[in-house]
C-alpha positions in Angstrom: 23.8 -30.6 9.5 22.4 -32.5 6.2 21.5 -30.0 3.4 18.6 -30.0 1.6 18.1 -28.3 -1.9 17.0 -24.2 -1.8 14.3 -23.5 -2.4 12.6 -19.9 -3.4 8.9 -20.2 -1.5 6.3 -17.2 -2.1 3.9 -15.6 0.3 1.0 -13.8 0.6 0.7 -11.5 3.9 -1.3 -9.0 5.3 -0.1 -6.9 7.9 -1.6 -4.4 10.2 0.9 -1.5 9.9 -0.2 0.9 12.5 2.3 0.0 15.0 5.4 -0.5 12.7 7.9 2.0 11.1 7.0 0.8 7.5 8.2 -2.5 5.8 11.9 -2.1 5.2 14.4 -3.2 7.9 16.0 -0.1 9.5 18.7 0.1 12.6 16.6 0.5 15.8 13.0 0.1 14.2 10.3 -2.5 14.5 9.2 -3.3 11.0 7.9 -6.0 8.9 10.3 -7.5 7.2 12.4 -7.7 10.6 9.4 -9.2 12.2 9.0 -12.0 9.3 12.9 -13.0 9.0 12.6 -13.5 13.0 9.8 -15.6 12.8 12.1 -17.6 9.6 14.4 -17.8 12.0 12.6 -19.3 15.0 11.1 -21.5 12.5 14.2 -22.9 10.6 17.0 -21.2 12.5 18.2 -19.6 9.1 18.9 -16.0 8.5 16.8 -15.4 5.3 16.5 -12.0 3.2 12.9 -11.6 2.4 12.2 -9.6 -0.4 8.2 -7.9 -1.3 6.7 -6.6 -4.2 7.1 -3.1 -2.2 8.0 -1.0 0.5 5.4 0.2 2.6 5.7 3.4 4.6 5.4 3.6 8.4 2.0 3.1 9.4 0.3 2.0 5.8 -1.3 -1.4 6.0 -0.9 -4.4 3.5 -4.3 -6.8 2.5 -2.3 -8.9 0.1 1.3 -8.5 0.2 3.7 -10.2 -1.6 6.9 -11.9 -0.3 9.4 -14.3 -1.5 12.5 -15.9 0.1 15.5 -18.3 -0.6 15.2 -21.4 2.3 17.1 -24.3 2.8 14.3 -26.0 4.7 12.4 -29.0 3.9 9.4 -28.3 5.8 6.2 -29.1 3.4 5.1 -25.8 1.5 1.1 -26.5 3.0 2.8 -26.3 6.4 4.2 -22.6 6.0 1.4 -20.3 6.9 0.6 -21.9 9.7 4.4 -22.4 11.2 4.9 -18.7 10.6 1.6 -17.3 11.7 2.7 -18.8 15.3 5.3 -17.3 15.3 4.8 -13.6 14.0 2.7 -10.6 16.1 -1.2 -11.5 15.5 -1.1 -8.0 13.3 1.0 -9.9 10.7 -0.5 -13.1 8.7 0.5 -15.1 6.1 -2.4 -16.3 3.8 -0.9 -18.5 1.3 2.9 -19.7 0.4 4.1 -21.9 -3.1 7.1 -23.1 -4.3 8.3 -20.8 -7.5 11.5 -21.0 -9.5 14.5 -19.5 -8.3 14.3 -16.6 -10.5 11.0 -15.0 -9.3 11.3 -12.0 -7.5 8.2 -10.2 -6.1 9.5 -6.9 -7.0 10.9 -7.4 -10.1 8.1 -9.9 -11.6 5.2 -7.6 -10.2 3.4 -6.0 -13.4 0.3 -4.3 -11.2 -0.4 -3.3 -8.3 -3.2 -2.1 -6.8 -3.7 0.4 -3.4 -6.2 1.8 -1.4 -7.1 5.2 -0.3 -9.8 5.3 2.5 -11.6 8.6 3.9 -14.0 8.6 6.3 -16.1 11.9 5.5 -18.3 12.7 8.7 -18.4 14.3 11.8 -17.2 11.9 13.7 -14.3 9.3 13.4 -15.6 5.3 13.1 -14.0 3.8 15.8 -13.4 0.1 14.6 -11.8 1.9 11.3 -10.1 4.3 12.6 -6.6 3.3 12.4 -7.5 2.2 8.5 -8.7 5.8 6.9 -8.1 9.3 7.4 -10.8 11.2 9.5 -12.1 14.3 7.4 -15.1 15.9 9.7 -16.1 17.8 7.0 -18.4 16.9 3.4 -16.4 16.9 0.5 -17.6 17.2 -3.2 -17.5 13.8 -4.7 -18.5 14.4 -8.0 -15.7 16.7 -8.1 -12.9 14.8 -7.4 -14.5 12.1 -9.5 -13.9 15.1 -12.4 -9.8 15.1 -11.3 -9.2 11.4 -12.0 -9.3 10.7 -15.3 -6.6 12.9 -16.5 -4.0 10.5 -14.2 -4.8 6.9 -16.1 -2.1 6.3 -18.7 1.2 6.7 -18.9 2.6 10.1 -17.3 5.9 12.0 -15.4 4.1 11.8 -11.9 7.0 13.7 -10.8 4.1 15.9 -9.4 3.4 13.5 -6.9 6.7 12.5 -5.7 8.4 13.0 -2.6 11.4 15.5 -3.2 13.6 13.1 -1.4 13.5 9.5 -3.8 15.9 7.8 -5.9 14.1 7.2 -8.9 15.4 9.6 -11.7 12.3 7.6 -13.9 9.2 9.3 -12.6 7.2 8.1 -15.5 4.2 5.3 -14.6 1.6 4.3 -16.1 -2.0 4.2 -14.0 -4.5 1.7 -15.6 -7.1 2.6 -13.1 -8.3 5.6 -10.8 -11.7 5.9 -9.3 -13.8 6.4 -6.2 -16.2 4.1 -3.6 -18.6 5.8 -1.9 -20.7 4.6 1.5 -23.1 5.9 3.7 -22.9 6.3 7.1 -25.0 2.9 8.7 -25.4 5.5 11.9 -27.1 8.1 10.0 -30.1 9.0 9.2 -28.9 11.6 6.2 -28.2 9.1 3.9 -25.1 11.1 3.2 -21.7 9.7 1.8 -19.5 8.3 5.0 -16.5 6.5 3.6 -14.9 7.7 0.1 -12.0 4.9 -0.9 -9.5 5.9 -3.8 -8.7 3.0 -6.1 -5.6 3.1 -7.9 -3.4 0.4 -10.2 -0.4 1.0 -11.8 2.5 -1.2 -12.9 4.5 0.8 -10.3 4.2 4.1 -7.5 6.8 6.5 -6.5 7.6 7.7 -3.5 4.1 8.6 -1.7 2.3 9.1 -5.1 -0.9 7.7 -3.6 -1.1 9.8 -0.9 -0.3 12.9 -2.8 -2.8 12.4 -4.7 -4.9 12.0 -2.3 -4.0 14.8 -0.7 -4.6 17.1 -3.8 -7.8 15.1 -4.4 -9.1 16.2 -0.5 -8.4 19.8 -1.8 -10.9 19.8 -4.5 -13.4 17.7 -2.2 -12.8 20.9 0.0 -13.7 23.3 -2.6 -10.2 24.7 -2.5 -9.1 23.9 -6.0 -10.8 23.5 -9.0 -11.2 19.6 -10.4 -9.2 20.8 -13.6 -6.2 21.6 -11.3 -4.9 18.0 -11.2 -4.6 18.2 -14.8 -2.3 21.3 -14.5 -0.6 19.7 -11.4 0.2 16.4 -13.5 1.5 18.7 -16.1 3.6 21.1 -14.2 5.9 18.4 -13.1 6.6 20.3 -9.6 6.2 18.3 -6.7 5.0 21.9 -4.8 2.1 22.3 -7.3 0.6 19.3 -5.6 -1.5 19.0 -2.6 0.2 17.5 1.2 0.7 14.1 1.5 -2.0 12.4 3.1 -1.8 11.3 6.1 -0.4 7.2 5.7 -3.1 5.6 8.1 -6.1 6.1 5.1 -3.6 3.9 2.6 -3.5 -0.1 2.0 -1.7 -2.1 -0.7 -4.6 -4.0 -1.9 -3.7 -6.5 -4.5 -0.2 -7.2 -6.5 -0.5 -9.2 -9.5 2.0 -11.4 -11.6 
């Protein structure tokens, strides 16, 4: 077979993750990255490593992902999207692909990234959203977990809002923005908030940090813990201070930037 020169080709994706057991390739699980190195390989017949900016969990969703891989192939880099989007399940898609050098890495060279929290706050669930934010049937106090957020921006030990089981030892990150999106519901006539979406950007996220705090943030919507608590939550570097881990369906990585 003639050989061609490598080269390292960079993607953006969005995926649909309801049906998959997160990003990562894992023995005897559908995921995402097993789904795009098949499609690689029904494409170019090469067994490529593709590597993202991050590993999503089973059942969060990507809007802009970022992926990079090492191919021998010479198929034109304006051709890409479309070769692979024929060839990968209609709840992955790849958006855009360029030729970097051979040192970028979309982990490594990511310096922000941005995700989405999404809450549906009404009585009933929104049945074209519903596999895209978590279903609370109850109001919760907006203004109130608007009051939590702005102790999290800057650099902190979010050891708080770390799963027990990681292995970072670093649990120090630094949050450049938190804040909250409201709606109202289009099928009511109340005019009440419908949809509360948690923004957050950092230049990195442990284990589950968004959807713990998240979880502790639904807690003071409920009335169950004062706003100042995420302060002392932050501070008391316990991850059982914190509230539950929300549930992954509500979460989206929404932008990575370079």
């Amino acid at each position: 077979m003639e050989e061609y020169a490598l080269r390292n080709l960079r993607f953006t994706i969005s995926y649909d993750g309801t049906a998959y057991s997160g990003y990562q390739i894992q023995p005897n699980a559908d995921t995402i990255q097993y789904r795009i190195e098949k499609a690689v390989f029904l494409l170019t017949g090469e067994k490529v490593k593709v590597i993202s900016s991050g590993r999503t969990d089973a059942g969060v969703h990507a809007k802009a992902q970022v992926i990079n891989f090492i191919t021998n192939s010479k198929i034109p880099v304006e051709r890409w999207c479309l070769a692979l989007n024929a060839r990968l399940p209609r709840d992955i898609v790849a958006h855009t692909a360029e030729e970097v050098p051979p040192s970028f890495h979309s982990r490594k060279a990511a310096k922000r990234k941005t995700y989405c929290y999404a809450i549906r706050s009404a009585r009933f669930p929104d049945v074209f959203h519903r596999n895209y934010e978590y279903h609370h049937p109850t109001d919760l106090n907006v203004e109130a977990m608007r009051e939590a957020l702005p102790c999290l921006i800057g650099e902190h030990d979010f050891t708080s809002f770390c799963t027990v089981r990681t292995d970072k030892e670093v649990k120090v990150r630094t949050l450049y923005e938190v804040r909250l999106e409201t709606d109202v519901d289009e099928l009511s006539t109340t005019g009440k908030v419908a949809r509360i979406r948690l923004i957050v950007s950092g230049n990195g996220f442990l284990y589950n940090m968004v959807r713990i705090i998240a979880g502790t943030l639904i807690q003071i919507g409920e009335g169950k813990r004062p706003s100042s608590d995420m302060l002392q939550v932050l501070n008391a570097q316990d991850r059982g201070q914190a509230g539950p881990t929300a549930e992954a369906m509500g979460l989206t990585l929404w932008k990575v930037e370079y």
